[in-house]
N, C-alpha and C positions, 0 to 999 in steps of 0.2 A: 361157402358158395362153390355149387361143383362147376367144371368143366364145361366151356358151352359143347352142345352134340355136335360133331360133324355131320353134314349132310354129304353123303355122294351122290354129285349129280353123273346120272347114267345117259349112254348116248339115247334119242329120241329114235324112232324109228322112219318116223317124218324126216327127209332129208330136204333144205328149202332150197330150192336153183335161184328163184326170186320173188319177192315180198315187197309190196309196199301199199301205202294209203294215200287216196285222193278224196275227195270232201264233193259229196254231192251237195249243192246248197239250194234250196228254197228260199225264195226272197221276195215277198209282194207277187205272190201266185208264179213265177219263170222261176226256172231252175237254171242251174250256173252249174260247173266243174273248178274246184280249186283244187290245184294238181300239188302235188310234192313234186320238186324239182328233180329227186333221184329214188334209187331204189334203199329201203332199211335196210340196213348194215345187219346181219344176220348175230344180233347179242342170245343172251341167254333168255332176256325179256323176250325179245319176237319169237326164241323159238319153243318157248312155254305160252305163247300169246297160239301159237300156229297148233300146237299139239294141243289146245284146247276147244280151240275151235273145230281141229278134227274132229277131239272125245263128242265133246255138243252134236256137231251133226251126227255123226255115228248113232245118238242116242236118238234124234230127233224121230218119231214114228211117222206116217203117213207123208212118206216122201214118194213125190212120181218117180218112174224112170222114164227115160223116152232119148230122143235124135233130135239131131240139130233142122231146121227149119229146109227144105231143097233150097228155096226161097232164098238165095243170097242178098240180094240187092235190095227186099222188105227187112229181113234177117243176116246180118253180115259177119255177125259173131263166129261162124264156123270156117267162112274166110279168113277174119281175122289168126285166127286159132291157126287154120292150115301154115297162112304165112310164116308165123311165127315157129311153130311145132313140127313143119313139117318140109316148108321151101325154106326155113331158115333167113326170108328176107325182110324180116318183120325182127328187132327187140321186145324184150320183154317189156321194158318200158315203155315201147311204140304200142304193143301188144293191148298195155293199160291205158293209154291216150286212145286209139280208139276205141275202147269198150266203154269208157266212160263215155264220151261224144255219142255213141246210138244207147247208153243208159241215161242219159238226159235226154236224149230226143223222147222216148220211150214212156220217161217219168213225167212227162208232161202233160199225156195223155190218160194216167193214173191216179189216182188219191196219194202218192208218194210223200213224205213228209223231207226225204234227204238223209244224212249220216254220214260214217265215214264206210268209204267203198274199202272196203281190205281186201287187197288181191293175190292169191303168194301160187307159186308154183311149187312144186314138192313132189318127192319120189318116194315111192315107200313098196318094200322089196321088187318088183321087176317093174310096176307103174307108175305112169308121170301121173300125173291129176291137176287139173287147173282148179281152185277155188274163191271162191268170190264171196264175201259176206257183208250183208249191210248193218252197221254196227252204231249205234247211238251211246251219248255219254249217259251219268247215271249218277245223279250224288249220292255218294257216302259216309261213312263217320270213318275218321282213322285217329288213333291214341301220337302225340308226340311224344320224344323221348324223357320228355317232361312230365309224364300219365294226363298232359291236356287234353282235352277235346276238340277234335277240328273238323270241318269239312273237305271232304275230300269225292274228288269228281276222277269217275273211273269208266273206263268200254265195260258195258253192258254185256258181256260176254254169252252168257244164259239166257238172257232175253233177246239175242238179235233176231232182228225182221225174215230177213230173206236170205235165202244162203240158197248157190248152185255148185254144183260141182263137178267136171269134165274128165271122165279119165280118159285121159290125152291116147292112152296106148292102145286100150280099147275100141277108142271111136277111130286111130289110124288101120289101125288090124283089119277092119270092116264092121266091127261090132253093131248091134241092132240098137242093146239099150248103154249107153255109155254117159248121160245127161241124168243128173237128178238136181 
């Protein structure tokens, strides 16, 4: 039996400021918000969970670009975002409690199904980027250490619904198209 291979794990280029998930729920046609009570602890899981999600969207074709809504008070999201990113009066975790409360107002008015909202901030060489993804579970097969056969339920990573994504740096600078 040879040697198992070492793997080196290399730094990401994704750097995350903050990360976490909240559960949009569908229940009897109303939608709900089931919140995480804090932000994920940055392991090597979320930050292989975050650098894939980039890859995904990166590959994802026919994406718009475009700006935030003038509209604050229909569209609040770019408030939101300022507070946070820019008056500093707003956490990231506040950050995600509002976005989730006008992404349930929003999805009620939609064919929306729900999932988990995975929210992360990330910088990657001189750009902040806000990203948002709606992520559903997904059963699998996984072998135990035993060569059993199991079920095994997993994020959908490759099939997720909806994804947007804010570069923060861009849409502060003045930028025109900073929203996809």
């Amino acid at each position: 039996m040879s040697a198992p291979e070492i793997i080196e794990i290399t730094e990401s280029p994704n750097k995350i400021i903050g990360v976490i998930v909240h559960d949009l729920v569908k229940k009897d046609g109303e939608f709900s918000v089931d919140e995480r009570g804090d932000l994920l602890p940055v392991s090597q899981t979320v930050q292989r969970l975050v650098d894939q999600l980039v890859s995904e969207y990166a590959k994802r074709s026919g994406k718009s670009h475009g700006r935030f809504e003038d509209d604050e008070d229909n569209y609040p999201v770019q408030r939101y975002v300022r507070e946070y990113y820019v008056d500093k009066s707003k956490s990231f975790f506040n950050l995600t409690q509002a976005m989730m409360k006008t992404l349930c107002a929003k999805a009620a008015k939609t064919a929306a199904t729900g999932g988990h909202v995975f929210i992360a901030h990330t910088t990657r060489d001189t750009s902040s980027y806000l990203l948002v993804a709606i992520l559903t579970d997904e059963l699998g097969t996984a072998l135990t250490k035993g060569k059993d056969v199991q079920d095994s339920v997993h994020l959908d990573i490759k099939g997720f619904r909806l994804t947007g994504r804010v570069d923060m740096t861009h849409w502060n600078s003045g930028g025109e198209r900073y929203l996809s």
